[in-house]
C-alpha positions in Angstrom: 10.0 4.2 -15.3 11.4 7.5 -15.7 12.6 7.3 -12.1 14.1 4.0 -12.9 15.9 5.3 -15.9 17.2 8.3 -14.6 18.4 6.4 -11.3 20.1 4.0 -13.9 22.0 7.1 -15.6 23.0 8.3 -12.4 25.0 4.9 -11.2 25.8 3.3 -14.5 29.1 4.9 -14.9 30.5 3.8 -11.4 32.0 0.7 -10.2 29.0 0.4 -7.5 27.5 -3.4 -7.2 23.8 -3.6 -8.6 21.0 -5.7 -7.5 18.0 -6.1 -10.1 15.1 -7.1 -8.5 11.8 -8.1 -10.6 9.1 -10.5 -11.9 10.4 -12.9 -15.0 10.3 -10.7 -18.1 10.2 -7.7 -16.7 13.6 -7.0 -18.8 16.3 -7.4 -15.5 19.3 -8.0 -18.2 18.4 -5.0 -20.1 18.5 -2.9 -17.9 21.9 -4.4 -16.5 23.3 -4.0 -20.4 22.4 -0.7 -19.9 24.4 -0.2 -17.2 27.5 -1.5 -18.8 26.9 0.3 -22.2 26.6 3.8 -20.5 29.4 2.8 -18.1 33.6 3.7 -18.8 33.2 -0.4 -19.0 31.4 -0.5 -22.0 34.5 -1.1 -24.5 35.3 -4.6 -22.6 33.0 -7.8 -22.0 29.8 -8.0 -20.8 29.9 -11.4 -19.2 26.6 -13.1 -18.6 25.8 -16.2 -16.4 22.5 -17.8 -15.3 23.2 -19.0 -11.8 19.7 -21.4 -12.0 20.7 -23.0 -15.3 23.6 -24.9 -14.6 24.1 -28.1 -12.2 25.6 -27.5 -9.1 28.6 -29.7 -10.1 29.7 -27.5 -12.8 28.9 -24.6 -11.4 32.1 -23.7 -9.7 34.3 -24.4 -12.5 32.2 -22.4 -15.1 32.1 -19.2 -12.4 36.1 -19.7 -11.3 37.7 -21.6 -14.2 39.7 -24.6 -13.5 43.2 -25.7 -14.7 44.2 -29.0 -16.3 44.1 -32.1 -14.9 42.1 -30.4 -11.9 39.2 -32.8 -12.2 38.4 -35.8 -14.1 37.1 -34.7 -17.9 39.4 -31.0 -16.9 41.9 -31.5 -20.1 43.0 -28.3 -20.2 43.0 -24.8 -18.5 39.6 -23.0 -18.8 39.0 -19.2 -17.8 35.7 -19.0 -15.3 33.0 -16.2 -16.0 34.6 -14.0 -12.9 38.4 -13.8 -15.0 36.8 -13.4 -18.3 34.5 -10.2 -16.9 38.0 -8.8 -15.9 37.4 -4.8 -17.1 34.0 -5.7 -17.6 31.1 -6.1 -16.6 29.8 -9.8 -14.7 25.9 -10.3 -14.7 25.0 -13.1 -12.5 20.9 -13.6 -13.2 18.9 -15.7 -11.0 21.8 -15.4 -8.2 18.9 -16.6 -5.8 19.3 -19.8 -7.1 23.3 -20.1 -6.6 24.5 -22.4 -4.2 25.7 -22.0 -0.5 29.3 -22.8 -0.8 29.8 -21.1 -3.9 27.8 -17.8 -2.3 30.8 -18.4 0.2 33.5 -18.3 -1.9 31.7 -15.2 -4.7 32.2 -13.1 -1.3 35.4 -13.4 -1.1 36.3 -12.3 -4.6 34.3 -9.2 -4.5 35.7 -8.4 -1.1 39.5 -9.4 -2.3 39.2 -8.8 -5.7 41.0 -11.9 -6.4 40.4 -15.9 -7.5 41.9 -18.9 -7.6 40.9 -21.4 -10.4 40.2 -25.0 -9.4 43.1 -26.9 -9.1 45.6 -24.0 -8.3 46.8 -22.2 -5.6 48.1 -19.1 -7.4 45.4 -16.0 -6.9 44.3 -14.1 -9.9 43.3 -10.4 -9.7 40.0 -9.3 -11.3 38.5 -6.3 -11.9 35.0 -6.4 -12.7 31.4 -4.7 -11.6 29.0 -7.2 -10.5 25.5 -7.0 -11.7 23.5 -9.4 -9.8 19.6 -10.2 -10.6 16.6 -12.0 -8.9 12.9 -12.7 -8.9 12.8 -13.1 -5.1 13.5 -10.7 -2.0 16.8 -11.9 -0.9 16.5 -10.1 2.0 13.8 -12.1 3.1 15.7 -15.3 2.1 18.8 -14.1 3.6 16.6 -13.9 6.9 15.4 -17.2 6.3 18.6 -18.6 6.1 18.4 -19.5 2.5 20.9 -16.6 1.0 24.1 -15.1 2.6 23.1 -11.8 4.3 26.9 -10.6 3.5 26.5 -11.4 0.4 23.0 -9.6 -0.3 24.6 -6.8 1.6 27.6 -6.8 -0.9 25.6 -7.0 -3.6 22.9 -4.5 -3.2 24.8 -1.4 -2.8 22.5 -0.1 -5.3 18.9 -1.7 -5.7 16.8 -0.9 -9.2 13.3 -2.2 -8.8 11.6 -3.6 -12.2 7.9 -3.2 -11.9 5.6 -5.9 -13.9 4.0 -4.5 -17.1 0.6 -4.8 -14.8 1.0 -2.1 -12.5 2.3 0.0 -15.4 -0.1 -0.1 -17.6 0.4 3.0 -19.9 3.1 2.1 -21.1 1.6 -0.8 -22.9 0.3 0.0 -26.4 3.5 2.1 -26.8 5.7 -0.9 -26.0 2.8 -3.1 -27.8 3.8 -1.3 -31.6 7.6 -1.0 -31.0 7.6 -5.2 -31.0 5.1 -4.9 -33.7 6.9 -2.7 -36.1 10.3 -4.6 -35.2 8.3 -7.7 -35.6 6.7 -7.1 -38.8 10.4 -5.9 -39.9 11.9 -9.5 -39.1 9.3 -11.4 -40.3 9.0 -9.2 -43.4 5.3 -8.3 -43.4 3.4 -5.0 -43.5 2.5 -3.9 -40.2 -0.7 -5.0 -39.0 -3.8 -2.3 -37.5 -4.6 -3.2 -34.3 -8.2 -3.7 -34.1 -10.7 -2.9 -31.1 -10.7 -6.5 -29.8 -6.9 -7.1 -29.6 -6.8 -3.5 -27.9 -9.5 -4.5 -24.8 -7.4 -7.5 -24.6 -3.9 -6.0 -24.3 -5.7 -3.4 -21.5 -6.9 -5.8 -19.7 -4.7 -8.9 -19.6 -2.8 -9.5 -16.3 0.4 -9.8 -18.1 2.4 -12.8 -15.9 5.3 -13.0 -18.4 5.3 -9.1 -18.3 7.3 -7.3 -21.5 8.9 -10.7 -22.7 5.0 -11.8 -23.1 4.2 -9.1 -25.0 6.9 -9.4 -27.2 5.8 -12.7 -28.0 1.7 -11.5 -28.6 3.5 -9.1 -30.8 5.3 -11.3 -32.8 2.2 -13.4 -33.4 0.0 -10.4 -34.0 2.8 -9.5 -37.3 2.4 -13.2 -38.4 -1.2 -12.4 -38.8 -2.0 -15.0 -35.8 -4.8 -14.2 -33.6 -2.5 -12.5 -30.5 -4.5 -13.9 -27.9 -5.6 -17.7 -27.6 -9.3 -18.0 -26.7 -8.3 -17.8 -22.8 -5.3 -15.8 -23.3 -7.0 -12.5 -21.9 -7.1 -13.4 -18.3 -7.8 -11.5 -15.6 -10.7 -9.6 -13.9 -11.2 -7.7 -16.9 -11.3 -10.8 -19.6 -13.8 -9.7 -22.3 -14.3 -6.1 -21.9 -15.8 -4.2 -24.4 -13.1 -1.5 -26.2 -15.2 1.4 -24.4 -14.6 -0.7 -21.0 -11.1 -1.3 -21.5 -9.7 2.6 -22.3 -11.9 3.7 -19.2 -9.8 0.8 -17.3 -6.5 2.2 -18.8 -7.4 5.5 -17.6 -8.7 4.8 -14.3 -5.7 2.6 -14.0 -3.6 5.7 -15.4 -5.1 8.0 -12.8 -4.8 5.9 -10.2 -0.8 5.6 -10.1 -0.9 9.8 -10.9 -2.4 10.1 -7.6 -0.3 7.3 -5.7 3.4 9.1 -6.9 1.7 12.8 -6.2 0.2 11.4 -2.5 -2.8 12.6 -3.6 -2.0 16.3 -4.4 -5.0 17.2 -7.4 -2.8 19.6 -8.2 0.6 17.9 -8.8 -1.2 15.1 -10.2 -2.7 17.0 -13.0 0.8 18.8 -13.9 1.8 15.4 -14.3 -1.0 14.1 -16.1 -1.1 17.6 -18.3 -4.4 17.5 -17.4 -6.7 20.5 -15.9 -7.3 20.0 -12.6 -11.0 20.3 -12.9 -10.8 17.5 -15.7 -8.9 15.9 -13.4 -11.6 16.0 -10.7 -14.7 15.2 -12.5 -13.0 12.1 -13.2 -11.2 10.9 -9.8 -15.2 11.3 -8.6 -16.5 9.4 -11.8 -14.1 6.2 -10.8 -14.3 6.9 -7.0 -10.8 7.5 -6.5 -9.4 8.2 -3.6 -7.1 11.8 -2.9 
């Protein structure tokens, strides 16, 4: 995550295209307001648009804009998501799910930096950085026929990978009580403790709606509603004792240490700010590999 936010920094003031790729909820249009707030961009719109939630039939005309008359129900001029973005920032979520034609016609605006709205023929000049986010490897469904491999390729000039909440698992209980203190704000309550049971539960929960399901066992835990439903703590590790579910964080913890450092005791432990013979004794007690 630190890589992620420092690679974030690096590109966000620039006009580069940006491709988010990552589970549902892993927070794809934060990071991509992130990118506009820290960009020269930031004093003009941030235009959002959810490519899967809107029929196809409407689709072009909400993206493009249309002008009077240009369609039956079209009583006056409308300004599409692309000319609204102009100076700004256009974040197109779920682009996987945007249709064929219009994938077509998106290429051609981000390659001529012009439109034309339904129903005219005069082109309008834009100016905007395209933020573009999926849950799927458009590369693969480029191959597959499915996406526009010049589009992919005009998209993904820079790629920021998202990973789910389960395969970073120290960062939970720190992102656990920030929802619960801005929860118990909202709600106006006192701020709950977090007893030993809710804690083996958040450790060892798979986590399939990633951050924006914690958020929401969050909000329930300030309500004083049990966070988890009976079955809510799924995964291999449903019902672990509290003792159980630490030494799963830190095996889990040590684990990914290793991974990043290759294996390297030494690195890993500056990392960890751990001594190295610490370190060891416990890589043997959970049978890690180095």
């Amino acid at each position: 995550m630190q890589n992620l936010r420092d690679l974030i920094a690096n590109v966000a003031d620039t006009s580069a295209n940006v491709l988010i790729e990552g589970e549902t909820g892993t927070g794809k249009e934060l990071v991509a307001r992130c990118l506009h707030d820290f960009s020269r961009r930031h004093t003009r719109q941030f235009v959002a648009l959810n490519c899967g939630g809107l029929p196809e039939n409407l689709f072009e005309s909400e993206i493009f804009g249309h002008e009077a008359n240009a369609f039956t129900g079209a009583g006056k001029r409308r300004i599409g998501k692309i000319e609204h973005a102009d100076g700004g920032t256009l974040f197109l979520d779920e682009v996987e799910s945007m249709p064929l034609p219009l994938q077509i016609k998106l290429l051609r605006v981000l390659q001529e930096r012009t439109l034309e709205r339904l129903g005219s023929n005069q082109s309008v000049a834009v100016d905007c950085r395209v933020i573009a986010a999926t849950k799927s490897d458009l590369d693969e469904s480029s191959k597959a026929g499915e996406f526009r491999s010049d589009l992919y390729y005009r998209l993904n000039v820079v790629t920021l990978e998202l990973p789910p909440l389960r395969e970073r698992r120290e960062d939970i209980l720190q992102l656990f009580e920030h929802f619960l203190q801005q929860s118990s704000l909202r709600f106006d309550r006192a701020v709950p403790e977090l007893d030993n049971q809710t804690l083996s539960n958040l450790m060892s929960h798979d986590w399939p709606g990633n951050v924006r399901e914690l958020r929401n066992v969050a909000e329930r835990f300030a309500l004083g509603l049990p966070a988890f439903k009976k079955s809510g703590a799924s995964g291999n590790n449903q019902g672990l004792a509290f003792a159980e579910a630490v030494e799963a964080f830190e095996r889990n913890l040590l684990n990914d240490a290793l991974q990043r450092s290759g294996g390297n005791l030494t690195q890993a432990s500056l990392e960890l700010g751990m001594a190295k013979t610490t370190l060891f004794d416990k890589v043997k007690k959970y049978g890690l590999s180095h």
